[in-house]
Each structure stands twice: as structure tokens, then as C-alpha cells.
C-alpha positions as CSV (number, residue, x, y, z in Angstrom):
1,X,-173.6,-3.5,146.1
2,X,-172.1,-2.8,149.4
3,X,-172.8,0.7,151.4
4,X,-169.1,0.8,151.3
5,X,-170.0,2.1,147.2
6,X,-171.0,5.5,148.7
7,X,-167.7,6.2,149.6
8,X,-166.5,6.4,145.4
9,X,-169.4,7.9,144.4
10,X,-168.5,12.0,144.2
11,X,-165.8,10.6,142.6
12,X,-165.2,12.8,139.2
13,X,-163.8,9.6,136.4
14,X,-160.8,11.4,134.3
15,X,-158.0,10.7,133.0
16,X,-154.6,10.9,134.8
17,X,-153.0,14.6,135.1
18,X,-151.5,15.7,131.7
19,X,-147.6,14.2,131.2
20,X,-144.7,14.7,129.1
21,X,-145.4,12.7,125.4
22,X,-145.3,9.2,125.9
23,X,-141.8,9.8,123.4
24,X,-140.2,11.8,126.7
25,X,-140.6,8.7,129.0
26,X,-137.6,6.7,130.3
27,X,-136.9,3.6,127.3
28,X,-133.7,2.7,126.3
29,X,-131.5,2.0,123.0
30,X,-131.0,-1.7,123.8
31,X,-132.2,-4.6,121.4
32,X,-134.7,-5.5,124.3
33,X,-136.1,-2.4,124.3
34,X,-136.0,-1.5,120.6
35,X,-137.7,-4.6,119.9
36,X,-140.7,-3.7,122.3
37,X,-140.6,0.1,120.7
38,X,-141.2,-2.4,117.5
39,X,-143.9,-4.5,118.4
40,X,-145.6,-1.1,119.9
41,X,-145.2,1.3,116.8
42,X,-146.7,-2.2,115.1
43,X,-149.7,-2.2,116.8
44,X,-150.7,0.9,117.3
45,X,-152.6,1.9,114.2
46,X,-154.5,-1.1,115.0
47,X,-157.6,-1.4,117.4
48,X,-156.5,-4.9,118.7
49,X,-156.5,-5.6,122.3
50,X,-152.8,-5.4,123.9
51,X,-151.8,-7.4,127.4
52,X,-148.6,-6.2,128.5
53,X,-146.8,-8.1,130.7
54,X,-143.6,-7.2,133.1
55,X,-142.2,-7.2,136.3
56,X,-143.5,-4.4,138.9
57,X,-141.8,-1.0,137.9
58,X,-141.1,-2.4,134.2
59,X,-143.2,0.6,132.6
60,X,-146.4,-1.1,131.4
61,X,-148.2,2.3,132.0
62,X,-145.6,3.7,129.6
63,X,-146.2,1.5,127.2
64,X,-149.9,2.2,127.2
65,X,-149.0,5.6,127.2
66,X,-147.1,5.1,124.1
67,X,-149.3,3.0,122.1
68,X,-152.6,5.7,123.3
69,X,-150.4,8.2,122.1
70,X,-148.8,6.8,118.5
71,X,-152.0,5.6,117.5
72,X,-155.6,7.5,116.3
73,X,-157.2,7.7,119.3
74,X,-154.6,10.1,120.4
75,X,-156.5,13.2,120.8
76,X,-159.2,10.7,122.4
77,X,-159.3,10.4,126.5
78,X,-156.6,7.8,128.0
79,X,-158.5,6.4,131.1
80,X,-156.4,4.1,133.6
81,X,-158.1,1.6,136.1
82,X,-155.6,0.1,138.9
83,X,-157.9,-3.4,138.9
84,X,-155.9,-4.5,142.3
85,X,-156.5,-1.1,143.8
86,X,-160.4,-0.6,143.4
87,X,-162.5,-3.2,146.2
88,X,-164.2,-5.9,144.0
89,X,-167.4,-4.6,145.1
90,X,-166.9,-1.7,143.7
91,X,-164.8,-2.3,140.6
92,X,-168.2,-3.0,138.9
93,X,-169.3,0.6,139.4
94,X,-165.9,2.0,138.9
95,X,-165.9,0.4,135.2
96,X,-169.4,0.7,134.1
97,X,-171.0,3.3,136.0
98,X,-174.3,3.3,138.5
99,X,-178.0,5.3,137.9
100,X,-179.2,7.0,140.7
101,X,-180.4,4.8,143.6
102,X,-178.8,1.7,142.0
103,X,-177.8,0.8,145.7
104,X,-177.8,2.1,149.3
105,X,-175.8,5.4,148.9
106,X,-175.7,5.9,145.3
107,X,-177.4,9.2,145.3
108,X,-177.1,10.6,141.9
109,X,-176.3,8.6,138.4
110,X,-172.4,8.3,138.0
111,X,-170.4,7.9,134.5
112,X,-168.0,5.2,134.9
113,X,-164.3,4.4,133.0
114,X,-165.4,3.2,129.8
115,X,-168.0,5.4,129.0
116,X,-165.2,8.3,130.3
117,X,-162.9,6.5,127.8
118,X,-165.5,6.8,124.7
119,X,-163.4,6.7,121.8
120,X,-159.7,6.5,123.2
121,X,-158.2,3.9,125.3
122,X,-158.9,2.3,128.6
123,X,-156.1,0.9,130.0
124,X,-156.5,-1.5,132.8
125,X,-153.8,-2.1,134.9
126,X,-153.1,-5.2,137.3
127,X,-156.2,-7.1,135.6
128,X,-154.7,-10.4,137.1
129,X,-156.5,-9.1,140.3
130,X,-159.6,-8.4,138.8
131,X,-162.4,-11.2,140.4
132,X,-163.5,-14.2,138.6
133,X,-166.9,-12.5,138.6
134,X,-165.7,-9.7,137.4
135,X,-163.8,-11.5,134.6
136,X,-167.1,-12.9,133.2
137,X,-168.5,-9.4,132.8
138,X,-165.5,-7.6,131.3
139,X,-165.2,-10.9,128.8
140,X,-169.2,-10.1,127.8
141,X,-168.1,-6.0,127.0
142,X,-164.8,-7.4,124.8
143,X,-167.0,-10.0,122.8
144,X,-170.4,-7.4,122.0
145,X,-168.9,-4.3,123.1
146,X,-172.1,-3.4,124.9
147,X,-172.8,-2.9,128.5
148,X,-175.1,-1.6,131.3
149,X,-174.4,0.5,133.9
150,X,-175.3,-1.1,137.4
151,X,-179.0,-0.5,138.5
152,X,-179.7,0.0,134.8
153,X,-181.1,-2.4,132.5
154,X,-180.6,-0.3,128.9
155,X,-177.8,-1.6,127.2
156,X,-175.0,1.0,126.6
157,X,-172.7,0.3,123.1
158,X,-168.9,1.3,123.9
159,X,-166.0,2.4,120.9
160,X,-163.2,1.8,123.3
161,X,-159.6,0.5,122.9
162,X,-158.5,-1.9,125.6
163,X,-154.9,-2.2,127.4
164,X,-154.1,-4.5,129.7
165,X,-151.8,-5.3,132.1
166,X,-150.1,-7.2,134.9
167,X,-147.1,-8.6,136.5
168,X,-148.6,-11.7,137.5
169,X,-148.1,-14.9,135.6
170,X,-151.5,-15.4,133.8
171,X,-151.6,-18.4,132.5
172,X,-150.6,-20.1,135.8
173,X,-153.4,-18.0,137.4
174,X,-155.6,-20.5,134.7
175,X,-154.0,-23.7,135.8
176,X,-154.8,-23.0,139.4
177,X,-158.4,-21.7,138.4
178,X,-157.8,-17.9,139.3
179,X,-158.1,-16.3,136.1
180,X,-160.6,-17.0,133.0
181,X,-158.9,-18.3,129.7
182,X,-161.4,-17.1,127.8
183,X,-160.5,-13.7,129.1
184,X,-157.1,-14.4,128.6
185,X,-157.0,-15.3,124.9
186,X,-158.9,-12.3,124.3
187,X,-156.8,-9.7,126.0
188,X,-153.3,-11.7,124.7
189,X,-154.6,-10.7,120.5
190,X,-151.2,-9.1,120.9
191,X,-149.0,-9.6,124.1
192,X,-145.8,-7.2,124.7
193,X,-143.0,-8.4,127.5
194,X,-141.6,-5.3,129.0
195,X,-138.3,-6.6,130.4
196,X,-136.5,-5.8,133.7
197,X,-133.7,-3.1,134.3
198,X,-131.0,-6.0,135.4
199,X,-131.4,-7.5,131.7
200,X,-130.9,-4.2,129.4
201,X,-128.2,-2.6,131.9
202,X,-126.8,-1.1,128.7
203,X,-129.6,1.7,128.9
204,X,-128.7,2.8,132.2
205,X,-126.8,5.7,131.3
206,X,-130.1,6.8,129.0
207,X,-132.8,5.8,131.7
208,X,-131.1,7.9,133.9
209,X,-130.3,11.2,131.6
210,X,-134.1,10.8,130.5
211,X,-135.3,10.9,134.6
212,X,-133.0,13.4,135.6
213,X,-134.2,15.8,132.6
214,X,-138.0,14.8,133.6
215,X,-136.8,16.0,137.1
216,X,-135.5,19.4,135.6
217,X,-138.6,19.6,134.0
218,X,-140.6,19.8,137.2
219,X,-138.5,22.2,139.0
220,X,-135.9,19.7,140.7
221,X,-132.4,20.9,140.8
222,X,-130.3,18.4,139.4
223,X,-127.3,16.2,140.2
224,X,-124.5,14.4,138.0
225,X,-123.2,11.0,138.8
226,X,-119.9,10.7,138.3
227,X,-118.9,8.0,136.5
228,X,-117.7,5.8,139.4
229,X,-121.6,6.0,140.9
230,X,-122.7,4.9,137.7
231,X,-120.7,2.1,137.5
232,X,-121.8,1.1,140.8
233,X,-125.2,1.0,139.6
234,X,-124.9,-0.9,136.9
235,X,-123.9,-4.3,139.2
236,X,-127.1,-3.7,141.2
237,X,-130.0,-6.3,140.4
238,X,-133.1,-3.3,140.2
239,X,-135.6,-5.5,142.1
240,X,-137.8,-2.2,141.8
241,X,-136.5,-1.6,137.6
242,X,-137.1,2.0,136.4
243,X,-139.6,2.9,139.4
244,X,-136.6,2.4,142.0
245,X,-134.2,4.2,140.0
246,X,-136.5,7.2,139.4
247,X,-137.2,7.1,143.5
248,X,-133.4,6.6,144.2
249,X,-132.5,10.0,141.2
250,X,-135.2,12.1,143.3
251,X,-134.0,11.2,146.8
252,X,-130.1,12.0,145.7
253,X,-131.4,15.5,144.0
254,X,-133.2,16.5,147.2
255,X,-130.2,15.4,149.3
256,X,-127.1,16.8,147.1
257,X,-129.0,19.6,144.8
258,X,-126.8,21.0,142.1
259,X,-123.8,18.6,142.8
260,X,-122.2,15.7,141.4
261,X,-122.9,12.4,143.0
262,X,-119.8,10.0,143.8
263,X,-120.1,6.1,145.3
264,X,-120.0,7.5,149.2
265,X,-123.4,9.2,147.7
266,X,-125.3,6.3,147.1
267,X,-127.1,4.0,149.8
268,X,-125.5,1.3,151.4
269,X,-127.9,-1.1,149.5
270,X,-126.5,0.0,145.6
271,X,-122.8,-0.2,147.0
272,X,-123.0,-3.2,149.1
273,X,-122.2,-6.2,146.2
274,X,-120.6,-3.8,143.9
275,X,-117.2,-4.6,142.7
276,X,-115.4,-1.7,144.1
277,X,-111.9,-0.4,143.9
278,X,-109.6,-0.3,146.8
279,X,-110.1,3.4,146.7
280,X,-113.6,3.4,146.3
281,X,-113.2,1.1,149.6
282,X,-111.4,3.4,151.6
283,X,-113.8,6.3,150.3
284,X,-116.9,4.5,151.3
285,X,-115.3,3.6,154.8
286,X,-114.3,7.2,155.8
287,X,-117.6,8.4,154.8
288,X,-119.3,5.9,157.1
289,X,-117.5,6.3,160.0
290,X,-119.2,8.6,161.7
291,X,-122.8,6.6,160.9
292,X,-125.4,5.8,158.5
293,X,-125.7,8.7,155.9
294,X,-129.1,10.0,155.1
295,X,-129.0,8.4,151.8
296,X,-129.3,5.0,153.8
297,X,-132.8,5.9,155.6
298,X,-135.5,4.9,153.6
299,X,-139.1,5.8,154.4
300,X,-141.7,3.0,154.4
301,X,-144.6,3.1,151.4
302,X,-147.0,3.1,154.2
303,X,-144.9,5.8,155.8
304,X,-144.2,5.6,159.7
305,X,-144.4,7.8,163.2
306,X,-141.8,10.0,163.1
307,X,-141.3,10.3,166.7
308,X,-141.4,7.0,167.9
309,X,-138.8,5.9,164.9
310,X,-136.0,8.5,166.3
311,X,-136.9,7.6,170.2
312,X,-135.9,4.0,169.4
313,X,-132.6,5.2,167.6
314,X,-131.4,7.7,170.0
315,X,-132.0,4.7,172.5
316,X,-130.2,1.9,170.5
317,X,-127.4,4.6,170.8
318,X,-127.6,5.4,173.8
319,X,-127.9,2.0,174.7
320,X,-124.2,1.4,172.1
321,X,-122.4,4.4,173.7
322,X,-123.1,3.0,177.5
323,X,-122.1,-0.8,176.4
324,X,-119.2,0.8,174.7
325,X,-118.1,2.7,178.0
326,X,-118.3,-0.1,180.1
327,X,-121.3,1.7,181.3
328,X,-119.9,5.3,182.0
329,X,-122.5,8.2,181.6
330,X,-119.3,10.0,181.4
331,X,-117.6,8.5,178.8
332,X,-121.0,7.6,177.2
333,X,-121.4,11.4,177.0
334,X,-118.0,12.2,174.8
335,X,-119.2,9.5,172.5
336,X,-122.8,10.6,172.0
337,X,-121.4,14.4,172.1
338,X,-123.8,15.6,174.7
339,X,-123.3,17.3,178.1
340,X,-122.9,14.6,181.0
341,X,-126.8,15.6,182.4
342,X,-128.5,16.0,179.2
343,X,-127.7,11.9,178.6
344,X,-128.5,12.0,182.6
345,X,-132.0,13.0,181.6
346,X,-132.4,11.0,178.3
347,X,-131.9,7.7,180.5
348,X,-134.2,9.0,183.0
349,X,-136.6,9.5,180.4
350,X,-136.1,6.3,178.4
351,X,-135.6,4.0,182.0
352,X,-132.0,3.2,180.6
353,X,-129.8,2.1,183.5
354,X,-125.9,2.6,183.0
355,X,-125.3,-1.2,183.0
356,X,-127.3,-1.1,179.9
């Protein structure tokens, strides 16, 4: 074990903060979907192991959710693991716990997930990047449901429910020697395919009354799509599924609270292959005229520097307004809207010359 352990070991293991019933969560009425709600209301009674499988954004911590929550280990913790997001060297650890001085930095005993999930469910997410080393020793804990916490040598015996799940393709992580099928046969006792957005399109109207009202729920003031926005969003392919259209609901309530959303609303992105009306057309050019709309900026997962991202777009327009006025500050000036020696100074700053 690697000193880099020390850095998870203060690390309290709990369960996610509480959250709306699983019954609240975005589904849908569509025969996809009622099919899954099936196979899930099926197998929940049972203690049998569950893989579920979908696209990124599908809802396969939903699911979980649902099945925890529908069966009798309800009242019993729901622990999630992120396999992908936990170093290998440390997933050990994370899963089964440590004693005290187990390894350089582990400076008091620690519980780990599935002793914190005693009884209930342990659902663990992504388990197509779990290590092949790994693999072996989660396969051991599904066949005698016993483990040892690391550094310890007293076998531990474990009552928990296991939930897996991934958007990776499984068994053609077996072909190509990445994933064990022994593991895989004993996590797939009962398989569940979430689908994505762009095949049950029908439930968009739903998935999107259910965010909204989980929105109103946390204190977000809410919007209304008119009609014509909604039909825009229904020719859009969802590459994200219900994770990008939660994320697209929240940014359009913080930007037009209380108000109804129309087409000119909605980033470029969701209105750029949409069959749109001649009006809508007209609409969406007017409102563009003057320059991207906010609802067209969209901040990086890994976030960026805030400063250096508007210096290089004041000079790409800076740079525009000279080209466009044959390289008149002047002129340059009237387009940008700013005095003559403010723009003076900004091409000072920025070294622009007027035959930029």
C-alpha cells in the first residue's frame, strides 16, 4: 500500500446525503422504461446480484436507488463506491477497510464500504474500471461472503447486497483480457439495460416536469418551456441522457428564473439540427444578432481561469471590430461601443496593432 493511502484515511465511510424516494427520480412512462420499472420491482425482494448497464447519464445510480429502496434492506444503509474514481491502490482499503498501522500512514483502524453497508446494499458504480487484481478479490467476497480488512488476517463475514454497474461493454472487456468472466457471470445473476434519452423521447415531457419539480424542491425558481422549446428538444440526440438535460433545466432556471423559456432560450447546440419553422428561424436570428447569448457559454467539468478566458475574447473582438474597419480605431470604437481611447488602451495592453 502506497503512502499516497494516508491521504483517504480521516475519511468518515457513509452513505450519500439523504434524497428524494427513489419513486421521485426522473423515469418515464415509455415501454422501455416501464419494462426496466418491471424487471426492478422483479428483483427487488430478492437478494441476487444486479449489473446494470447504460450509457453515461442513463440513471444506473437511480436504479440502484430504486431497487435499495423497493426492497427489505430499505431501512438498511445504501453505500456507493465510484470504482473508476478511487486510485487502485487504494480501492482495496476503500472497500474492505485497514487496522491501524496496516501501511505507512494508516494511523488508526478504518471501517471500509462493506462493513459500512452491513445489512443494506452496496452499490458499486463503474466496476468495469475496477483492476484485474482487484477483481480476483471482490470475486473471493461474492463466492464466501467473507473478507479481511487490509493489514488484518481475521476473516470478517459480510450480509450485504451487491449492485453493480458500468457503461462500458463488459464482455468485450473479457475478449480483450480486461475484465474477469468469472466476475462477470456472477455480477450479471440478473442484468438491467437502462436505455438512452434519444430512444424513449416520448418521456421527455415527464423527465423534464419530474427535474424541474426536484429543482422547486431545492429552492430553485422555476421556468416553463413553451411548447416550441420542447419540441426543439425532442430532435436533439442527448449524448449526456438525463444528466445533460437536468444540467441544461438548472442553467436555463438560473438564467431566466420565473419565466417561460421559448427556442431563442436554448443553446445554440439543442437548436442547431432542429427542424425549425421559418418563424422560429427569424426568432433565433434576431436574437443572435447582437452575439452569443449566455445560454451558449458552457463551463468546462474541470472548470477554467476566468480571467484569461475573457482577455482572449475581448481580443478576438477586438481583433473582429479592427479587421471589420479596415483597421480604424475609430470605427473599431462604434462597433465595440467604447470610447475611441479606452480601445486605445486595450490595444496597448494586449500589443494589438490597428492592422490587426
Amino acid at each position: 500500500m502506497s503512502q499516497s493511502a494516508s491521504i483517504a484515511e480521516d475519511r468518515v465511510v457513509e452513505t450519500l446525503p439523504a434524497e428524494p424516494p427513489a419513486s421521485h427520480f426522473p423515469t418515464g412512462s415509455s415501454p422501455r422504461m416501464a419494462q426496466v420499472r418491471t424487471m426492478i420491482e422483479q428483483v427487488a425482494g430478492f437478494t441476487t446480484n444486479v449489473l446494470i448497464t447504460g450509457e453515461s447519464g442513463t440513471g444506473k445510480e437511480w436504479a440502484a436507488r430504486y431497487i435499495h429502496s423497493s426492497s427489505p434492506r430499505a431501512d438498511r444503509p445504501f453505500v456507493p463506491v465510484n470504482c473508476g474514481a478511487i486510485p487502485p491502490d487504494l480501492l482495496e482499503s476503500e472497500l474492505f477497510g485497514h487496522e491501524k498501522g496496516a501501511f505507512t500512514g494508516a494511523i488508526s483502524a478504518r471501517v471500509g464500504r462493506f462493513e459500512a453497508a452491513e445489512g443494506g446494499t452496496l452499490f458499486l458504480d463503474e466496476i468495469g474500471d475496477m483492476s484485474l487484481p482487484m477483481q480476483v478479490k471482490l470475486l473471493r467476497v461474492l463466492q464466501e461472503r467473507v473478507y479481511e480488512r487490509v493489514g488484518s488476517n481475521k476473516s470478517r463475514t459480510c450480509d450485504v447486497r451487491i449492485i453493480a454497474a458500468t457503461h462500458r461493454d463488459l464482455e468485450t472487456a473479457i475478449r480483450e483480457g480486461k475484465f474477469r468472466e468469472d466476475l462477470f457471470s456472477r455480477l450479471t445473476v440478473f442484468p438491467i439495460e437502462l436505455p438512452p434519452l434519444r430512444e424513449r423521447l416520448e418521456d421527455l415531457p415527464e423527465l423534464v416536469a419530474n427535474v424541474l419539480a426536484r429543482n422547486a424542491r431545492s429552492g430553485v425558481d422555476n421556468i416553463e418551456l413553451t411548447p416550441g422549446a420542447l419540441r426543439v428538444l425532442r430532435h436533439y440526440e442527448w449524448p449526456g441522457n438525463i444528466r445533460e438535460l437536468a444540467n441544461l433545466l438548472e442553467r436555463l432556471c438560473v438564467l431566466h428564473p420565473g419565466t417561460p423559456v421559448d427556442i431563442p432560450n436554448l443553446p445554440t447546440r439543442y437548436t442547431a439540427n432542429a427542424p425549425l419553422r421559418d418563424s422560429d428561424r427569424r426568432e433565433l436570428a434576431s436574437s443572435r444578432a447582437s452575439g452569443p447569448q449566455p445560454q451558449d457559454f458552457d463551463l468546462p467539468s474541470d472548470g477554467l481561469p476566468l480571467k484569461e478566458y475573457l482577455e482572449k475574447v475581448e481580443v478576438a473582438l477586438i481583433r473582429r471590430a479592427l479587421h471589420e474597419a479596415d483597421g480604424v480605431v475609430a470605427h473599431a470604437a462604434k462597433r465595440l461601443q467604447v470610447r475611441r481611447t479606452t480601445l486605445a488602451e486595450k490595444m496597448k495592453r494586449y500589443g494589438i496593432s490597428s492592422s490587426a
